[in-house]
N, C-alpha and C positions, 0 to 999 in steps of 0.2 A: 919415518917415511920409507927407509928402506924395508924394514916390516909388512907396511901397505904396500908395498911396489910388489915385494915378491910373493904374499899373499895372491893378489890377483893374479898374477901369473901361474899360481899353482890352482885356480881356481878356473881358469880358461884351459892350460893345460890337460886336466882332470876332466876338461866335458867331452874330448874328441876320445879317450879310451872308453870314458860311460859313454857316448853315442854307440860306438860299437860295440861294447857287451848289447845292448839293447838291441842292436839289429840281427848280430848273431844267435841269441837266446829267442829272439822273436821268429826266427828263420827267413832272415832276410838274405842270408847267402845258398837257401836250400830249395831253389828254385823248383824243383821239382815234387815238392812238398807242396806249392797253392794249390789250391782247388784249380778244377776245370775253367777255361772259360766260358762264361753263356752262350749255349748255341743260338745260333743266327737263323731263321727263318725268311724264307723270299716269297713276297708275294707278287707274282705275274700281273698287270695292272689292264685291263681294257684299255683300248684307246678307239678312239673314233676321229674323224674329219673334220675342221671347225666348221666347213659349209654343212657339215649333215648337221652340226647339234643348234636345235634351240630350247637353249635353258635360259632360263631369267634369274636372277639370282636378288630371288627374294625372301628366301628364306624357305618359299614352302616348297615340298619335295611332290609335287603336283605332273610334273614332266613325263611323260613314258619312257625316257632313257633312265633314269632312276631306278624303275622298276624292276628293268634287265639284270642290274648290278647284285652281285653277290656281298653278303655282310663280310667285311674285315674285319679281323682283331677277335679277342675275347676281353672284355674290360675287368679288372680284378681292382681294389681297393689297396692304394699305394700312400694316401693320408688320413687316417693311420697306417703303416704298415703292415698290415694283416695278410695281407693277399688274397683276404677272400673276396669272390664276387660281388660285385655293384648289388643295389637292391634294387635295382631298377635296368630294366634291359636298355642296352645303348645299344643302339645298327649304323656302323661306319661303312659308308661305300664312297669309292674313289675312281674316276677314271681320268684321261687326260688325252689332249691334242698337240699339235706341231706349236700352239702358241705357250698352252699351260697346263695347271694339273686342277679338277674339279673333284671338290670333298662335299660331302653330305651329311648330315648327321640326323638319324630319327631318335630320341630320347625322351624315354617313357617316364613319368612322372606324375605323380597327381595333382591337379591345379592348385587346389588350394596350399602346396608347399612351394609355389616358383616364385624365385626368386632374384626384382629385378631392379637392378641399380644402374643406370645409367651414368656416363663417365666421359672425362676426357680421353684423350687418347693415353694405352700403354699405365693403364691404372689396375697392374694384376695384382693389389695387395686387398683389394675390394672383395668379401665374402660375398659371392652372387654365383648364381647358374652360368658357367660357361663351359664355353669349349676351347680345345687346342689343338694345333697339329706342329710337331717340332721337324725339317725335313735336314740331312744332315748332306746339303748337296756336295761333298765333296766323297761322299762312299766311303771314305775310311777313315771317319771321327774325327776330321783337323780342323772343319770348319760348318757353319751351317745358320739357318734362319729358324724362326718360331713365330708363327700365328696365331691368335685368338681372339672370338668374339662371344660377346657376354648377351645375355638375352636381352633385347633391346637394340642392339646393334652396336655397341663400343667395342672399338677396333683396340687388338693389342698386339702389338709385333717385334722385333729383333732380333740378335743375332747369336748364335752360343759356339762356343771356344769349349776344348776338350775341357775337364770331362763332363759338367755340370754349370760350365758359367757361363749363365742364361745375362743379356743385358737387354735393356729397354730403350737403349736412346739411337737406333734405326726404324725408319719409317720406312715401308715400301708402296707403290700403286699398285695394291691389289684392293677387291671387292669382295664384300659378307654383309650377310643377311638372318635376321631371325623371323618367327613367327610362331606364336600357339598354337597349338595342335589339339583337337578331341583328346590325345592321347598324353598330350604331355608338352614339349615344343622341340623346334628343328634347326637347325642350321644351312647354310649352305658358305662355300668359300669358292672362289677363282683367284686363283696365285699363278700369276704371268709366269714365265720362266725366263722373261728378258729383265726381270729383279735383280736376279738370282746369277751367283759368282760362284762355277762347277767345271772341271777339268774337264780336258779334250780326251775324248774318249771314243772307241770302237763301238757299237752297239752287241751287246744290247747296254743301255747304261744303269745303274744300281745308285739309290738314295736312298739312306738310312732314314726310317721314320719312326714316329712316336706319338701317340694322340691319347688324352686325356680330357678328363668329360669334371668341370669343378662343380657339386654338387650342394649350395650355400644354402639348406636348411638343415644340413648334417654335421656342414662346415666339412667333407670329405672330398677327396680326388680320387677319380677311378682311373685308371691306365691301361694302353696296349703298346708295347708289352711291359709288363706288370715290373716295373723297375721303378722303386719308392727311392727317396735320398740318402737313406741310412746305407744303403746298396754303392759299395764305391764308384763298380761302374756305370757306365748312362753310354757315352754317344760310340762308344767302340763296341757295346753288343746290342745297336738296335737293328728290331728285322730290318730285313731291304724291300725296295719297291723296286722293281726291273720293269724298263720300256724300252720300247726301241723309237729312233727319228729324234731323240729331246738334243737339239745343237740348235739353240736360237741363233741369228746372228745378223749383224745392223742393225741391232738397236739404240733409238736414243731417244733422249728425255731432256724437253727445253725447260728452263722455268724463269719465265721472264716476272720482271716485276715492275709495279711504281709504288711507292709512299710520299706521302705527306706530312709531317711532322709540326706540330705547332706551338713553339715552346714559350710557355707563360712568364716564368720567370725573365728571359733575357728578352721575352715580346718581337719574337724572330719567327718566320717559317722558314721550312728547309722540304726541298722538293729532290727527289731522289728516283733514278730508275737503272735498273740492270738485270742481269741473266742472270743464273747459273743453267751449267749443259755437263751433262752424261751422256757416253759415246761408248758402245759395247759393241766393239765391229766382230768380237767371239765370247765364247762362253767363258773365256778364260783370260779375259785381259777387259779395262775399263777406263777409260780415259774421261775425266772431268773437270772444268774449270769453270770459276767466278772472277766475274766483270763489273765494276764498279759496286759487289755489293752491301748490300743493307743488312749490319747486325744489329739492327736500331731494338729496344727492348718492347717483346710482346708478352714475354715470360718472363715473371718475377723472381728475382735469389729471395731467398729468405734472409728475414734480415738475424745476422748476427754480430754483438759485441764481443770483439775479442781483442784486450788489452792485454797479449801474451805474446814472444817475441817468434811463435810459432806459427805462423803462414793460415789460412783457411780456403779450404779447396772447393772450388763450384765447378760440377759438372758442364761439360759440355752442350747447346739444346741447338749449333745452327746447321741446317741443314747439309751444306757443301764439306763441311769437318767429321760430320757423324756418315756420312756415306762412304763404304769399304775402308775403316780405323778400324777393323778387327785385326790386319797383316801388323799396325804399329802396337800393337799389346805385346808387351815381353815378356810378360809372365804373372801367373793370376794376381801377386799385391800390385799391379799396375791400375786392376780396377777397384782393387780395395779402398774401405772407405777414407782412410789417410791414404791417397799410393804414391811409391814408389813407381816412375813413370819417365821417361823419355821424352817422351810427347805432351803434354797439357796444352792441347789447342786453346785455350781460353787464354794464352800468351799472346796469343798472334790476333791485331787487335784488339789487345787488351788495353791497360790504362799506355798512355805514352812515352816515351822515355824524356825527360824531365829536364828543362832547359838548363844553360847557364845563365842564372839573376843578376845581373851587375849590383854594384853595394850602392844602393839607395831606393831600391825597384823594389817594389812591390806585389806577387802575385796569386790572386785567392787558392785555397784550397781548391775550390772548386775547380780552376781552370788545371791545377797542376795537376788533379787524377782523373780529368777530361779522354778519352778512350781514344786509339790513333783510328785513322780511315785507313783502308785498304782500297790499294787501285786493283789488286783482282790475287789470284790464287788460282793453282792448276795442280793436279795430282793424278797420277797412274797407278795400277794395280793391279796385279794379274798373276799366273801362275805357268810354269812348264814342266814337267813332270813332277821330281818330290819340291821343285823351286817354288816358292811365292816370292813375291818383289812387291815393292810400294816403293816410290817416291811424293816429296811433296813439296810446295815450294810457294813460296808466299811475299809481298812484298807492300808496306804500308807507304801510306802519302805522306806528306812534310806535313807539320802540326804547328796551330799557331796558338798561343799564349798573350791573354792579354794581361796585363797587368796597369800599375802608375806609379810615378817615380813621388822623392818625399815634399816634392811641392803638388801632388794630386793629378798631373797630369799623364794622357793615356798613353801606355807603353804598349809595344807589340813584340812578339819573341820569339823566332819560326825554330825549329828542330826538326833534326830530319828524322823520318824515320826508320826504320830497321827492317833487312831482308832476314826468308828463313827458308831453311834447307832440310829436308830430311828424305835420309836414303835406307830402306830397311830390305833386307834377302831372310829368308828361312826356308831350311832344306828338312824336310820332315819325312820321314819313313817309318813302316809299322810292318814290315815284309813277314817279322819273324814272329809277329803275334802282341807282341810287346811295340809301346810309339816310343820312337827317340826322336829328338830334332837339335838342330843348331841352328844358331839366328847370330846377324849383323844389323847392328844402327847405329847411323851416325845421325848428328842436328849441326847444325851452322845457326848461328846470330850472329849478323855483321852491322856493324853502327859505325860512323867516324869516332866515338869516343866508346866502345867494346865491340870488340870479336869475342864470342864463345862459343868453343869447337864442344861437342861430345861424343865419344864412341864406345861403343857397344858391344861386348861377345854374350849371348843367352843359351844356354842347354836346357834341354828338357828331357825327361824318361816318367813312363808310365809303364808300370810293368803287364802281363798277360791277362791278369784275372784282375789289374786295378787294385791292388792291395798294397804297391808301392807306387809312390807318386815324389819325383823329384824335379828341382826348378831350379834356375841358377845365375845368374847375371855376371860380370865383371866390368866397369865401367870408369872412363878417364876422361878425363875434362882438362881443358886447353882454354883459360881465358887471359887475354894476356895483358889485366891491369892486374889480376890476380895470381897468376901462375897456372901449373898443372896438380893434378889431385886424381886422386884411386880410390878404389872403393868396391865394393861387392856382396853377394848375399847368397847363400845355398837354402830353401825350403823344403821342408822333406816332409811328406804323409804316408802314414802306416794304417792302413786299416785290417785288425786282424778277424774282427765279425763284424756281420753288417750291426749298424747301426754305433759302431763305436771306431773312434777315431784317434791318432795319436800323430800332433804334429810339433814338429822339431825346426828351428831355423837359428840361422850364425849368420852374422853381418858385421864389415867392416867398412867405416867408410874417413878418409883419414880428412884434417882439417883444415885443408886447402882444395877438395872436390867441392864442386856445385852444378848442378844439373837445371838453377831453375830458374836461366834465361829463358828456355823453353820446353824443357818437362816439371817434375814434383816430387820433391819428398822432404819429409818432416825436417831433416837436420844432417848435417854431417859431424867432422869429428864424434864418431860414438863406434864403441864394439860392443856387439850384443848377440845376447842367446834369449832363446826364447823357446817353451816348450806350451801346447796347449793339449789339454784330455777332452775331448767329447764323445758325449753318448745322448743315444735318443732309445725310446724304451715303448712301445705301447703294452707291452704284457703287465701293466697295472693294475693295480684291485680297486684304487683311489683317486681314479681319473683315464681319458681314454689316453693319455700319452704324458711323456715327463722325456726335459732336454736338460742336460747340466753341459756345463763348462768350465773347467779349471785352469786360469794362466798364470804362469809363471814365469814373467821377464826378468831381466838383468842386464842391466847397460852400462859399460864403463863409456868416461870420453877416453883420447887416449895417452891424457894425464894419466891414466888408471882410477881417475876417482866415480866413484859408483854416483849414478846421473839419475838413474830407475831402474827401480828393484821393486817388488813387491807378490802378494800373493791373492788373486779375484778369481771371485766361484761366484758364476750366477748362474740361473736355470728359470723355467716355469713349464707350467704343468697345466695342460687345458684339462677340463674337468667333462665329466660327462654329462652332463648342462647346456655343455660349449663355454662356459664362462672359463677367465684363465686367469693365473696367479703366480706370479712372478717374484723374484727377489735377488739379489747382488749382494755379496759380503766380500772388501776388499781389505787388506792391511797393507801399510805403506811406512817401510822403515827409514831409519834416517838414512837420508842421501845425503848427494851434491845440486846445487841448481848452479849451468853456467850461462843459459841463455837468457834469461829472464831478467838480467842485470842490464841486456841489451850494449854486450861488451863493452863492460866498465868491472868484469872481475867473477870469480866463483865465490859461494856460500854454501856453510852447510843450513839443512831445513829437517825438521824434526820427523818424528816416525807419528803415524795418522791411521786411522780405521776411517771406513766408509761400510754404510750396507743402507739398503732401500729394500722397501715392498712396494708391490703394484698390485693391481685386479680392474680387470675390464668383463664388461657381462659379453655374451652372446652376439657376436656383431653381424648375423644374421637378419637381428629383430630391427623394426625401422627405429627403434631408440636403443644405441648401446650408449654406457656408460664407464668412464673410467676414473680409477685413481690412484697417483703413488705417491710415497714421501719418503725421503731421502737425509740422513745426516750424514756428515761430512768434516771429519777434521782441517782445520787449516793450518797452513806449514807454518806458523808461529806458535801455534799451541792454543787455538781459537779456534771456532768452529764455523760451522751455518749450518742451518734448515731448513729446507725447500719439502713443498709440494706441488703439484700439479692434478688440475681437474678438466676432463675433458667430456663433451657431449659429442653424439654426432647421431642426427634426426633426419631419418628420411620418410616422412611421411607419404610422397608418392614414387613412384620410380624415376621420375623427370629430375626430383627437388632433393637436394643434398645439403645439409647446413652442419657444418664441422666449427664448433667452438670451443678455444682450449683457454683455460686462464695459468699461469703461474708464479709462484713466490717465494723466493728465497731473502734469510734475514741473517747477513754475513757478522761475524766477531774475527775479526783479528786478520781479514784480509789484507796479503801482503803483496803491494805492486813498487814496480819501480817510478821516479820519480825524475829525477837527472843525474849523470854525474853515476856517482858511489851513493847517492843517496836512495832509500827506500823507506815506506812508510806503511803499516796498518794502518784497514779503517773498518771502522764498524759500515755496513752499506744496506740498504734495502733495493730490490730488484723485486720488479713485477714486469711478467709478459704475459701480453693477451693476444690471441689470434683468431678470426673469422672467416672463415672461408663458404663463400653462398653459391652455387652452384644448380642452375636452372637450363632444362633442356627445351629449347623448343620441340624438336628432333634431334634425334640421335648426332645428327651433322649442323647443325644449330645450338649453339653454347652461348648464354649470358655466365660470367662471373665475376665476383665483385667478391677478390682480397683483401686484408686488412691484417697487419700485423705492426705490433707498438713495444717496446721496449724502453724502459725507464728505471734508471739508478744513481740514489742520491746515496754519496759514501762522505762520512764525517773520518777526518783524522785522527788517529788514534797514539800510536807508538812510533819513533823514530828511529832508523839506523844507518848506518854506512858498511858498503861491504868493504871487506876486510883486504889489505896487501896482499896477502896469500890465502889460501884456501881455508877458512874456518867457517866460527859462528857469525853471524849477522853483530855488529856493533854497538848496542846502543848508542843517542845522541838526541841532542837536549839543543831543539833549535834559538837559534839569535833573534834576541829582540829585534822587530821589524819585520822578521824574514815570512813571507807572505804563505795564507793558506793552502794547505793543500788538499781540500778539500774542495770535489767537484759533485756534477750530475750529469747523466745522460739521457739525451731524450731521443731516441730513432723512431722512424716511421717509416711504412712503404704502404702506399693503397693504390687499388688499380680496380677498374672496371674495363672488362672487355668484352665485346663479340664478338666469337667465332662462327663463319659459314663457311662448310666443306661444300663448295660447291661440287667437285668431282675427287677421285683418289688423289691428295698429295695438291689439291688447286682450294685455295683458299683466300678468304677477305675477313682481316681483322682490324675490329677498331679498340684501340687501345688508351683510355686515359688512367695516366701513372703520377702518383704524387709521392714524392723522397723527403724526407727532410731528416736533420741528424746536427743537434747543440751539443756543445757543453760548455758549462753552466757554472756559474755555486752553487749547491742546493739551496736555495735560498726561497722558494717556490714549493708548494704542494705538486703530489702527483698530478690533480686533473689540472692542474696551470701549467706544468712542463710540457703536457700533451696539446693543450689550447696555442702553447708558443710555438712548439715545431709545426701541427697542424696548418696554423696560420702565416708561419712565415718557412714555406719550401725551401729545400736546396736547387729543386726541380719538379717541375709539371709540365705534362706534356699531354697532348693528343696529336695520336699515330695511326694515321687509314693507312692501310699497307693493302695490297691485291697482288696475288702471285699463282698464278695460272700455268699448270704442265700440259705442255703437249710432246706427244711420244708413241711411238709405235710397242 
């Protein structure tokens, strides 16, 4: 033991001198050794009166103010990185009024290559003809929004945070338009300026822009200015736009609603109506709040099983939370896809906090992970020189429980529910070429039965030419059935040519911090290093581009016993075809596992390989196709085998049909059980998914989701973890002592339509059907599917209407 103890310490030790040989050697201290920064270009913008201009904004560039306007930009090819010229001429023209800014696009193309896929909203992973405009309204790379509409008219928009982190889940009220052209086809766009969150400023005022033209029968993007990904920096050397007059102010935005809820299982309606409001009395402060409202579900989670003592994280989708949550990100693993987070709005109204059962009561699952109500939420936002602030502040209704006691009779069981707080400041400056910032958050969760405090210190540095990039958090928690707890993380990015990347991070977070009353992250008790290599390459002879990836973690808890360790290299390589080819090669030596016991003890678990291929055709063509397969060791020295097959057919540009099948066939799956006990099982797992997707118009959506997940797992091997930290035990269970062999059956289907009737004003009807067993296997697949289909957890139909008005 003393052995291992001081092993890891010479082995944590040993990474802070190899960090800095590597930054020294790399010339991280020889500042004046990076290259230049990219120079900045200003384009002076026309402006006109909104009583002189009549434009329609429909797309076609038909108007005689059009005309007058000079072409912006020169468009160069940024995917691939080549930097050569478009093969097709793009003409961006842009002017703007006291209300907003009007973009235009002429884009030359030959018919028979356009390509056009209609979509929901904010669906940019779609290969089709679109456009973009990225505007960086704060002038100096701290903050900013992105627009884009695909041929057909699917609207796509959000917000981006230095240097490249583009997100999708902000909606704004603005209007776009497309239309085919003799020549090829056009765009047009009107982006209010009373959206948009930008400092108080003298005129003339400056906004960083960036417009890109996606070209889906090449599968290429062309750009101005010609800044690809491989390239570290993006929103600190875009040109600028200069106007003078742009200081919207009093603005606001009502969005009143009602729904109707009809719910089949408990054979209940439930009638609902409320606001939310936006209140922009300057360009640089916002004020908004919600009133009794409705997070009732219009949009489906995907369903996932996860029988692991590690959390699963769903994004954000309700309106009042995703507007101005750029100020609460604390640093880029916040949006990462496990993150590390402060804030995880999906907390506040989430399921409810969970009664006291007297001993003889009764109460379903169902009612206990029943979601709380909110009587309303208010939040502010805004900025004063290098300052931003955000507050937010939230409070749910009292939640009632039903249950019956053990003579069958009905019990009822109110809980109250829980207020929440959150105060966040970030002072950001870039005076000297180079962005540094410092940030403060704190959270409040108050309950009669928990208080949990959390606070916050964040730095950040981006150096001059973007070739260093550092992040950094320190964080304490205050809960006081728990105690207090510490914790923290430094990120570091090196990039020493474009296209090739070297990222480094160290975290500690000890075993009494928790952050996830109301933010997120994988786990405490753990210290961890972690280095990742990336390169992306298009100078290939054997395809138009090639990406690898090499990671390399190590995570003690801080027993010092090694938790996750291992070595994954995966890459793929689109071909000149456009088809692309993929693969993952991972090894996984022997560890420790302490959560998965679900605190009943540590065990060791053996060392494992992983690797997978994929290939998908051309997702261009109205029929691509994919497929990949996967082996997998399992931490007892058993395996599985999965594959997956997917279609997606678009026969016309309206009709989208995505079907995915897959199947995994587990040996020696190890889960927990109760107690110290733990058990293999051999399992079979199939999941299938459907997704149907029909446009009336662009602003007119039928869809009809489906997604089924099923696993029947037979018992195999028994064990009990051990007093102290070793192997797993074997154990040879007692006559009588019952199966433990299960199945699972989950379900989610939904049919809905959407009508936009105006920007941001919409009427959905939504019926959602959940169901979710478990079982014995004792039942065939298509029987486990007939029992959850037929007997719901929940069904519902939901007419919702929610109408903005706003200046």
């Amino acid at each position: 033991m003393y052995w291992t103890l001081r092993h890891a310490h010479m082995r944590v030790s040993l990474f802070f001198p190899a960090l800095f040989i590597f930054l020294y050697t790399n010339g991280a201290f020889a500042q004046s050794t990076e290259p230049s920064a990219l120079p900045l270009k200003t384009v002076v913008l026309a402006t006109a009166r909104r009583a002189d201009v009549d434009i329609k904004i429909d797309g076609r560039l038909d108007e005689s103010h059009w005309q007058t306007l000079p072409d912006i930009g020169e468009f160069a090819t940024v995917e691939p990185d080549t930097l050569v010229p478009g093969r097709h001429a793009t003409h961006l023209r842009m002017f703007y009024t006291e209300q907003g800014l009007y973009v235009a696009f002429d884009l030359h193309q030959p018919a028979d290559t356009l390509v056009s896929r209609l979509s929901s909203r904010d669906q940019r992973q779609i290969n089709r003809d679109a456009v973009f405009i990225t505007l960086d309204s704060s002038a100096e790379g701290r903050y900013g929004y992105w627009f884009g509409i695909a041929l057909g008219d699917s609207l796509m928009d959000g917000t981006i945070l230095p240097e490249r982190r583009y997100a999708g889940n902000w909606d704004g009220p603005w209007w776009g338009a497309t239309a085919v052209t003799d020549t090829g086809w056009s765009a047009e766009m009107f982006l209010p300026w009373s959206m948009m969150s930008m400092p108080q400023t003298a005129d003339p005022r400056t906004m960083g822009v960036y417009a890109s033209r996606k070209v889906g029968y090449l599968n290429q993007r062309w750009a101005w200015p010609a800044l690809p990904e491989t390239q570290p920096q993006f929103m600190s050397v875009l040109d600028h736009l200069q106007m003078e007059d742009v200081a919207p102010r009093q603005q606001y935005s009502i969005f009143p609603y009602s729904s109707v809820t009809s719910d089949r299982v408990e054979d209940e309606e439930h009638y609902k109506a409320g606001v939310d409001l936006f209140w922009r009395p300057s360009t640089d402060f916002q004020l908004s709040a919600t009133l009794n409202p409705d997070f009732g579900n219009v949009e489906a989670d995907d369903v996932i099983v996860n029988l692991t003592a590690i959390e699963t994280f769903f994004p954000e989708k309700r309106l009042f939370f995703l507007e101005g949550q750029e100020i609460f990100v604390t640093a880029p693993r916040a949006t990462s896809g496990v993150p590390t987070t402060l804030l995880n709005t999906r907390r506040i109204g989430g399921r409810a906090f969970r009664p006291n059962v007297p001993a003889g009561v009764s109460v379903p699952a169902t009612e206990r992970g029943q979601p709380a109500e909110l009587d309303g939420a208010l939040k502010a936002t805004g900025e004063t020189g290098g300052l931003r602030y955000g507050v937010l502040a939230a409070s749910e209704d009292e939640t009632r429980f039903y249950g019956s006691d053990a003579l069958g009779n009905p019990v009822s069981l109110d809980q109250d529910g829980r207020d929440f707080a959150v105060a966040r400041a970030l002072y950001e400056d870039s005076s000297t070429g180079a962005s540094r910032s410092v940030g403060w958050m704190s959270t409040a969760v108050t309950h009669p039965e928990r208080d949990a405090y959390v606070h916050a210190v964040d730095g950040h540095y981006l150096s001059r030419t973007g070739q260093w990039q550092w992040d950094g958090q320190l964080i304490h928690s205050d809960i006081d059935v728990d105690g207090e707890g510490s914790g923290g993380f430094i990120d570091m990015r090196y990039s020493p040519k474009q296209g090739r990347n070297h990222i480094a991070a160290v975290e500690y977070f000890d075993d009494t911090v928790n952050i996830n009353d109301l933010g997120f992250f994988r786990r405490n008790d753990v210290i961890g290093t972690r280095y990742i290599f990336q390169e992306r390459r298009s100078d290939i002879s054997f395809g138009r581009d090639l990406y690898t990836q090499v990671l390399i973690p190590h995570e003690w808890n801080t027993d010092w016993q090694v938790i996750r360790t291992g070595v994954f290299w995966e890459g793929d390589i689109v071909r000149h075809d456009l088809s692309e080819f993929r693969w993952d090669l991972n090894y996984f030596p022997d560890r420790y596992e302490d959560l998965n016991s679900f605190g009943n003890g540590t065990y060791k678990i053996k060392q494992r390989s992983q690797f997978a291929l994929g290939y998908s055709t051309d997702s261009s063509r109205p029929l691509m196709a994919s497929v990949d397969a996967r082996y997998e060791g399992e931490e007892m020295g058993g395996h599985n085998v999965s594959g997956r097959a997917g279609l997606v057919w678009r026969p016309m540009d309206r009709l989208t049909t995505d079907f995915s099948i897959y199947h995994r066939q587990r040996y020696g799956w190890l889960l927990h059980q109760s107690g110290t006990n733990m058990t293999t099982f051999d399992a079979e797992e199939w999941n299938a998914r459907l997704d149907f997707d029909f446009f009336f118009t662009a602003r007119q959506q039928f869809r009809a989701s489906f997604q089924w997940v099923g696993i029947k797992a037979f018992e195999d091997e028994f064990f009990t973890i051990p007093a102290r930290p070793d192997d797993l035990l074997p154990r040879t269970k007692a006559p009588g002592e019952p199966s433990d062999n299960f199945s699972i059956s989950t379900l989610n289907f939904q049919l809905r339509y959407r009508w936009q009737m105006a920007p941001m004003s919409d009427l959905f009807v939504v019926y959602t059907k959940n169901g979710n067993q478990r079982r014995l296997p004792d039942e065939e697949f298509r029987d486990m599917f007939s029992r959850v289909n037929g007997t719901p957890v929940s069904e519902q139909l939901v007419v919702k209407l929610r109408y903005r008005f706003g200046s």
